[in-house]
N, C-alpha and C positions, 0 to 999 in steps of 0.2 A: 451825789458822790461819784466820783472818777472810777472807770471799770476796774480790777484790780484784776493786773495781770502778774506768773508765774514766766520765768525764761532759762531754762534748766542749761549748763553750761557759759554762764554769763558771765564769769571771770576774765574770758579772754577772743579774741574769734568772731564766728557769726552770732552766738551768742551773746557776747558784751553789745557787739552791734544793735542789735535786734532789740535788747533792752535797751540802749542808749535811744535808740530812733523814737521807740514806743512812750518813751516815759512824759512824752507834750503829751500823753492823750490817755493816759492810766497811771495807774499807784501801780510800779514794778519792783516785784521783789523778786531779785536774782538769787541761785543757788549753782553753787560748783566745789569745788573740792578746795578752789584758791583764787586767791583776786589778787595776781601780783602789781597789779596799778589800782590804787585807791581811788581815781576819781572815775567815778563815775556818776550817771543821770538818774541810777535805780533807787527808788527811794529805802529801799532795805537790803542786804546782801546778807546771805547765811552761807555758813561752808556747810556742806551734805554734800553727800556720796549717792548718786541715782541710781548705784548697786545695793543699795542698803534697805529694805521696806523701811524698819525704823527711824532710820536718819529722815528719809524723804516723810514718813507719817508727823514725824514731830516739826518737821518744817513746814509741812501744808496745813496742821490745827495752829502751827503759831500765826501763821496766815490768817488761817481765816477765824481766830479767838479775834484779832485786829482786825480786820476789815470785814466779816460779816459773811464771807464769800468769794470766791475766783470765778472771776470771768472771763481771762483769755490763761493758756497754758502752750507754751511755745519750747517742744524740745528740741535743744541745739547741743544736748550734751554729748560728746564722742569719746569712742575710748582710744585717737591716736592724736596724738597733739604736737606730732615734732615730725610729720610727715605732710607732705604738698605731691599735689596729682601728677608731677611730672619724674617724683623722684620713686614711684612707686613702679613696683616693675613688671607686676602680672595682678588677673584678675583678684588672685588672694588676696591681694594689698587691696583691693580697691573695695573687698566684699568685707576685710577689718576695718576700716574706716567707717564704712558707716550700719556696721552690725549692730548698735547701738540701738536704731531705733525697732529694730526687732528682738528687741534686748529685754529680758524680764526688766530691767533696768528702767526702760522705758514704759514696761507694764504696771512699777509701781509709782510713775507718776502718774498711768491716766486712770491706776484705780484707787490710790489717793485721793485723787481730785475729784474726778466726774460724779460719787455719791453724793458728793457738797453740794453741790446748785447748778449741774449741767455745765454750760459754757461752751468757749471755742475749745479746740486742740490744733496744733500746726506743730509739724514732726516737717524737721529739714536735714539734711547733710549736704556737707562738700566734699 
């Protein structure tokens, strides 16, 4: 069986990316609040909120009731999505951008997941 990977933010961005590149080499299911282009490479997409324990709980046992397991977990979900590093205009902008990953938000996908069966974790921002 194909590893079964997790890519939080996958609707659009480095996250759609990241699922799209990963999906020749694991079972990816993406989760984001919205997926305004439907095509994608990920073989499942759920909308969940990575501010929510519940949303994110019911989407990591729907996970792994299917697949048995997570094996990579890749957060790329941010809370600013209509801002680019050049239009931002002091450190505060730059320390919202990627607050995220120091975000309970971020806590409850890796304590979600990692009671399941260990695996990767890879936490990115731009």
């Amino acid at each position: 069986m194909r590893p079964t990977a997790v890519v939080t933010g996958a609707g659009s961005g480095i996250g759609r990316a990241v699922a799209d590149a990963i999906a020749g080499d694991a079972w990816v299911a993406s989760l984001d609040l919205s997926f305004p282009d439907d095509e994608t490479r990920a073989h499942h997409a759920a909308k969940a909120d990575v501010t929510k324990p519940s949303e994110i709980d019911a989407a990591i046992a729907r996970i792994v009731d299917e697949r048995g397991g997570i094996d990579w977990v890749v957060c790329a979900a941010g809370i600013v999505r209509d801002r680019v590093s050049w239009k931002m205009s002091d450190a505060d902008d730059v320390a919202t951008a990627v607050r995220f990953l120091c975000s309970t938000g971020a806590a409850f996908i890796t304590g979600a997941v990692l009671p399941v069966d260990g695996g990767q974790l890879l936490g990115g921002a731009s």
